[in-house]
C-alpha positions as CSV (number, residue, x, y, z in Angstrom):
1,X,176.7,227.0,61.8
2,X,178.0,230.6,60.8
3,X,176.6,233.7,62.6
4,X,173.3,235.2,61.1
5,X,174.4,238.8,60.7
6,X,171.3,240.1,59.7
7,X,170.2,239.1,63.7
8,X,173.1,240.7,64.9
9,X,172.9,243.6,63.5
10,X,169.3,243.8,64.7
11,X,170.1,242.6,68.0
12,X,172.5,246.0,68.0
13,X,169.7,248.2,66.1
14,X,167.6,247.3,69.1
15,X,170.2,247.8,72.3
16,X,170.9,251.5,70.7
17,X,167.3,252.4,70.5
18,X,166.6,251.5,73.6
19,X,169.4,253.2,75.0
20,X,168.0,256.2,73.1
21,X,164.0,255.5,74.8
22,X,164.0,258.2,77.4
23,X,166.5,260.6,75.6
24,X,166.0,263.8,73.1
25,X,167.6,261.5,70.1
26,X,164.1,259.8,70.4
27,X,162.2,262.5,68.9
28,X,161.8,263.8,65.5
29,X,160.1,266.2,63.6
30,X,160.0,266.9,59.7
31,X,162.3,269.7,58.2
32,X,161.4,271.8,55.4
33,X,160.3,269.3,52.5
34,X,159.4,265.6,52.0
35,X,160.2,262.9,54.5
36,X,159.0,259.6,54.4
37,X,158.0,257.8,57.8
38,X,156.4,254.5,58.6
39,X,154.0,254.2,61.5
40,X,154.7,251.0,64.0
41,X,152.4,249.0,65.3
42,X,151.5,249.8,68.8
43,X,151.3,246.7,70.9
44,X,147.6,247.5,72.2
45,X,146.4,248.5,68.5
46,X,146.9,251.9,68.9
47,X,149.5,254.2,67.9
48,X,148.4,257.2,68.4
49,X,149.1,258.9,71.8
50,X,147.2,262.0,73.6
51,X,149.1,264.4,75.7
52,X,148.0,267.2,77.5
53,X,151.1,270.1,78.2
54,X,151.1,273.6,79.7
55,X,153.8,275.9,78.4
56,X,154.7,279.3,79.0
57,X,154.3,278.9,83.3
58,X,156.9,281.6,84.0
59,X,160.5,280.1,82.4
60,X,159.5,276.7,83.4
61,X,159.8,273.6,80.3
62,X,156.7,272.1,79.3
63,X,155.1,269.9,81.5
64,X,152.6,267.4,81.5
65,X,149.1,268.7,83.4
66,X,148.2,267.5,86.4
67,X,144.5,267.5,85.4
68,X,144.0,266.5,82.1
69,X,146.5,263.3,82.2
70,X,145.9,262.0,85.5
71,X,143.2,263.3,87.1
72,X,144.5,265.2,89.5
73,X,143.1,268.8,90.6
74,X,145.9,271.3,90.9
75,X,145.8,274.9,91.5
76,X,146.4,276.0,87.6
77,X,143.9,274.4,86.0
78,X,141.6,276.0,88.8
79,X,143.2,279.3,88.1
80,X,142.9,278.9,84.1
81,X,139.3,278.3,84.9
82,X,138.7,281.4,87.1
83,X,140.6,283.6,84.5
84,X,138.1,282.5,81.5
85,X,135.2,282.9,84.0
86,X,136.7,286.7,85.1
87,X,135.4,287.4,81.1
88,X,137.8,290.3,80.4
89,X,139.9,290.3,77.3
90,X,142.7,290.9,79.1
91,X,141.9,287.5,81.7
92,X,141.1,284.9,78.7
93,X,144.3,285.6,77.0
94,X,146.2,284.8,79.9
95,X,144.1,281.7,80.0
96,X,144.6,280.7,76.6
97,X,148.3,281.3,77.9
98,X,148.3,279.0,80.5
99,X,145.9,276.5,79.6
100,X,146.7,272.7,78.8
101,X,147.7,272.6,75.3
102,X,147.0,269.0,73.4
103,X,149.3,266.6,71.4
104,X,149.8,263.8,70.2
105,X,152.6,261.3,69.3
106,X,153.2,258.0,67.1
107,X,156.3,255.8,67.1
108,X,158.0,256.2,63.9
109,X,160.4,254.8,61.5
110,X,161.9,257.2,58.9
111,X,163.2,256.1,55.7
112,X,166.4,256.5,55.2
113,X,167.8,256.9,58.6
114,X,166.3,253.1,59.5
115,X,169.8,253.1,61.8
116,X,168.4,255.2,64.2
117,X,165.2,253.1,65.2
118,X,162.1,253.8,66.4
119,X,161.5,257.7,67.5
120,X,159.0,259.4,68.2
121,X,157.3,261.8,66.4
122,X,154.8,264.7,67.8
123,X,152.2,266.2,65.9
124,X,148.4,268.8,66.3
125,X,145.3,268.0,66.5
126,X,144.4,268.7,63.0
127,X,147.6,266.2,61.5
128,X,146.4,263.8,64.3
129,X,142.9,264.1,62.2
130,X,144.5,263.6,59.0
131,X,145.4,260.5,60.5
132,X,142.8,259.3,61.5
133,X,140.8,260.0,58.4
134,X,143.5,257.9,56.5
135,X,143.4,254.8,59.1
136,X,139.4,254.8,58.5
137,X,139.8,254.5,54.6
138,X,138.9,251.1,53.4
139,X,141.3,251.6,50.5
140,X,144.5,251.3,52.8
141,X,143.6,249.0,55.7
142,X,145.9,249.1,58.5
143,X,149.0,251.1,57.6
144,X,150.9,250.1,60.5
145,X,150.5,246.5,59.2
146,X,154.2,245.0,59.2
147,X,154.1,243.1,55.7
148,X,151.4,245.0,54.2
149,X,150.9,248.8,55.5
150,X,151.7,252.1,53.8
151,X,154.4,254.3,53.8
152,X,153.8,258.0,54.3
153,X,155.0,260.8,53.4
154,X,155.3,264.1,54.8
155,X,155.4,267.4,53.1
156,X,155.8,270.2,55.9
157,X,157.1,274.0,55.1
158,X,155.9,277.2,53.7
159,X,153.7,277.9,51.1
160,X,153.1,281.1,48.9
161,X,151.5,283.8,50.6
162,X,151.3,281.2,54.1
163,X,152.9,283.2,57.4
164,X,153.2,279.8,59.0
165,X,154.2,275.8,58.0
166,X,151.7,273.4,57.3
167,X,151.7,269.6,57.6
168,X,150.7,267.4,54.0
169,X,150.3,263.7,54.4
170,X,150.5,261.7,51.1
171,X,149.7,257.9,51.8
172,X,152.1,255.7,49.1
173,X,150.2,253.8,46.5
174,X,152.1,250.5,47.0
175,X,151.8,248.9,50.9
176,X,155.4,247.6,51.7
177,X,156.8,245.7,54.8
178,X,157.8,247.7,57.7
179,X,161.7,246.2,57.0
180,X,162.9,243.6,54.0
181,X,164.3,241.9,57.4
182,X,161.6,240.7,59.0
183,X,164.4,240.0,62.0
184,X,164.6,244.0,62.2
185,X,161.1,244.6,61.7
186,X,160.4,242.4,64.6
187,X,162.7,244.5,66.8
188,X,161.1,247.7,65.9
189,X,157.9,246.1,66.7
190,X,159.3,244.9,70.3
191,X,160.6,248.5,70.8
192,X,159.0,250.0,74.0
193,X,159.4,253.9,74.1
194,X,158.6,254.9,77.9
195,X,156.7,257.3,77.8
196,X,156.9,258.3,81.6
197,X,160.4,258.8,81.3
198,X,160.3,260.6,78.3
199,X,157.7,263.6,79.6
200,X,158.2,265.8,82.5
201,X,155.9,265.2,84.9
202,X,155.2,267.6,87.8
203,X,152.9,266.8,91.2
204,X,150.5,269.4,92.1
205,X,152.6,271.0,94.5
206,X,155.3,271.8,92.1
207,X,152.4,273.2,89.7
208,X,151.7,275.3,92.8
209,X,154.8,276.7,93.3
210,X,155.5,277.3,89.7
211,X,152.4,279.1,89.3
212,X,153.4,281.5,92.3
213,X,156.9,282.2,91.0
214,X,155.0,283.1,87.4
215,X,152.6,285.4,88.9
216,X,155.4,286.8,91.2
217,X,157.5,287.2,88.1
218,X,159.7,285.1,89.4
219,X,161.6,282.5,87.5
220,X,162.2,278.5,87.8
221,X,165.6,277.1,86.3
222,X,165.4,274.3,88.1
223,X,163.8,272.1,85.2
224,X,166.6,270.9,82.5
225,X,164.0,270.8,79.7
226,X,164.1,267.5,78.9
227,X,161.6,267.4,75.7
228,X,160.4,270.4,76.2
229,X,161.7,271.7,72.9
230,X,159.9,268.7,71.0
231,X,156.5,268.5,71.8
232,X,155.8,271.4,70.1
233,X,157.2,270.2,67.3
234,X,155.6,269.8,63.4
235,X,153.1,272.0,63.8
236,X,150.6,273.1,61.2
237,X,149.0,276.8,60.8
238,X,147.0,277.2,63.4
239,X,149.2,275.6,66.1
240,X,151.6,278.4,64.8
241,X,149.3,280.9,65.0
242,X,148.1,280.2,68.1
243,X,152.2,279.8,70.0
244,X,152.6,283.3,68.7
245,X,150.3,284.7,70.9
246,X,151.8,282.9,73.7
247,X,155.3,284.4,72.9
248,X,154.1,288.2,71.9
């Protein structure tokens, strides 16, 4: 019997994603204009992923907080708390600077660049809402279903008189299959993004110590970034507005 190509070349689809799992290739974020991404089924029925981050902690990357995530009491949550609590102006904005900052993440297949696999794509609260509202619409079912769900796509940029980007979702009218190959679509479905590798985690003790070196002034280039420049990604207005209060 001859080789099934269309299984080899899945087989190979699937052995570069996963070799792209825990790297920066595996996110992506919309550019200026229309993009079309599929949503894949999670294997525990939900594709939608909550993260907690702090940003801005002297020049450390973003990191994943102790508290919110895990549990775990560390010394900047407390210190966020006291600084709201304090009630001056000057306190709550470095709260809102240093406070855990929510996101949210699907795993994704863009149309067009299939090639690439399953990445993963980071979004706000309010596109994580628009999502939501769209999942709970009788008129579309499940839109992660593999033979039946719903393309969507994304409008993201500028628009007259806006200072910031905005996210549009536009569910398609038609449900398609995930892939015409239902050998590929399997492997995107059996695609496991590892999500502990992917975030920077941080124990309270190194929250400790980078809390001391941001008060201090001091700086911490000891972190290489690693996604740190992409879960901020996609954001709509007011995630805009409010990161430019953390960088003024």
């Amino acid at each position: 019997m001859a080789i099934d190509l269309s299984k080899m070349r899945a087989k190979l689809q699937a052995a570069e994603g996963k070799q792209k799992s825990s790297g920066k290739d595996l996110f992506w974020k919309p550019t200026d204009g229309e993009s079309v991404i599929r949503i894949v089924p999670d294997r525990d029925g939900d594709p939608f992923r909550e993260f907690w981050f702090h940003y801005g902690v002297g020049d450390a990357a973003g990191f994943l907080s102790p508290k919110k995530n895990f549990g775990e009491e560390d010394v900047l949550d407390a210190y966020v708390r006291k600084l709201f609590n304090d009630g001056s102006e000057e306190s709550r904005e470095e709260a809102k600077k240093l406070m855990a900052k929510q996101r949210f993440f699907s795993p994704v297949i863009v149309r067009g660049e299939e090639e690439k696999g399953v990445r993963l794509w980071g979004y706000s609260k309010t596109v994580y809402q628009k999502l939501l509202q769209l999942v709970l619409n009788p008129e579309y079912g499940d839109i992660t279903d593999s033979e039946e769900g719903t393309d969507l796509t994304i409008n993201y940029g500028k628009k007259a008189g806006q200072m910031f980007p905005t996210t549009e979702i536009f569910p398609s009218r038609r449900s398609s299959p995930l892939h015409t190959d239902r050998n590929i679509a399997k492997e995107f479905m059996d695609t496991d993004i590892d999500y502990g590798s992917v975030f920077s985690r941080k124990t309270p003790d190194e929250v400790k110590v980078l809390l001391e070196n941001h008060l201090s002034g001091e700086t911490d280039d000891s972190d290489d970034g690693t996604g740190s420049t992409h879960y901020a990604a996609d954001e709509d207005a007011a995630d805009q507005a409010f990161k430019s209060l953390l960088s003024a």
